[in-house]
C-alpha positions in Angstrom: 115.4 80.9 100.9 112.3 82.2 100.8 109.9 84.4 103.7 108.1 82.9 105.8 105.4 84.6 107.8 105.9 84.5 112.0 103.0 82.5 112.8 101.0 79.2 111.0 104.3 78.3 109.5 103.3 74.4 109.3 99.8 75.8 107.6 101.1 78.2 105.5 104.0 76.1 103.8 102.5 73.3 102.6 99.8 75.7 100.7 103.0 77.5 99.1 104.9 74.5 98.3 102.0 72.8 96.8 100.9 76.1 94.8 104.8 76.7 93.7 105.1 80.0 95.6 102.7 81.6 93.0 99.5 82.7 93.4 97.0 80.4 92.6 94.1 83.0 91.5 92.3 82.1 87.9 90.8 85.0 87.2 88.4 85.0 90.6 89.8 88.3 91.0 88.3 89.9 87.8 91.4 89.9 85.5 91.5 86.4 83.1 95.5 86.6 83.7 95.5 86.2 79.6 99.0 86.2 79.0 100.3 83.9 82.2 98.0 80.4 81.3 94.9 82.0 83.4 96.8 82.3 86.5 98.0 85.2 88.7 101.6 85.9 87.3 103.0 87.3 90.9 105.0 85.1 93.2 106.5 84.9 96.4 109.2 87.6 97.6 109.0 88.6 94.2 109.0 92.6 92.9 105.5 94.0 91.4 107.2 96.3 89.1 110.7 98.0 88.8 109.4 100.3 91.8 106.9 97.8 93.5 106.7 96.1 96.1 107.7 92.8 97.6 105.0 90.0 96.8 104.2 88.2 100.4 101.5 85.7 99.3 99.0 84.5 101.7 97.0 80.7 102.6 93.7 82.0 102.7 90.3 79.5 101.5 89.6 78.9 97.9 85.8 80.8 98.4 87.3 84.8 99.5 84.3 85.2 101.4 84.5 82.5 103.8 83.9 83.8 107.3 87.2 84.2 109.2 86.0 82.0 112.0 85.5 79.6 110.1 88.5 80.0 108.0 90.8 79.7 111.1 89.7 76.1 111.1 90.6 75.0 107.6 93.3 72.5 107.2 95.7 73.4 104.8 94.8 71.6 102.2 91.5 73.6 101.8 93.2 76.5 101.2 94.9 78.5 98.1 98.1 80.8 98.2 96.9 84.5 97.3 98.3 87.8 96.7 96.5 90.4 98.4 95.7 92.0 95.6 94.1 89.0 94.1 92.2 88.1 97.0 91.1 91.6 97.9 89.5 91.6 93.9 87.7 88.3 94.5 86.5 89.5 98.0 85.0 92.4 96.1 83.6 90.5 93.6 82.5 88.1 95.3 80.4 90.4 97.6 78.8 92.2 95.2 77.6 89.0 92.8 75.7 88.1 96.4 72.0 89.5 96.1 70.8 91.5 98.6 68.8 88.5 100.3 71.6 86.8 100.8 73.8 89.9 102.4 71.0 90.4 105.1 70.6 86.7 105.7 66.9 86.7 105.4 66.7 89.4 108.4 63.8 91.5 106.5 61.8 88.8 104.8 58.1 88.6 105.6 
């Protein structure tokens, strides 16, 4: 039996049944996951390394930088299972790829 989280259980478990308890990143997060068919290797309750940690995969949106208001209101099948490493990376990248017009949301344009 695998963990479940204590709150959005009938969100988050159809996103990890329908991703296979694996994380479904492709390489959003920076690192082309070569060696595992393009996809994030780690799944869920599963060890990181000999002295890891446990893996607790998350449903968060497809697009990392969706605003969490608006993420709150997604039905599960627009979102992805991530690890938090994974969607920390893609968050990152994400972020910095936006150009500085689009960070201040036009607030200094003349």
């Amino acid at each position: 039996m695998k963990s479940r989280p204590l709150a959005a259980v009938p969100t988050w478990l159809p996103v990890m049944e329908s991703a296979g308890w694996r994380c479904q990143c492709a390489g959003e997060c920076g690192n082309p996951h070569t060696k595992t068919d393009e996809r994030c290797p780690r799944e869920h309750d599963g060890y990181t390394s000999k002295h890891g940690h446990r893996v607790r995969l998350m449903a968060a949106p497809a697009d990392p930088c969706t605003p969490l208001t608006r993420a709150v209101t997604l039905p599960a099948s627009d979102l992805r299972a991530w690890c938090p490493e994974c969607h920390t990376a893609a968050t990152r990248r994400t972020r910095a790829q936006a150009t500085p017009a689009d960070a201040q949301g036009g607030l200094f344009d003349l």
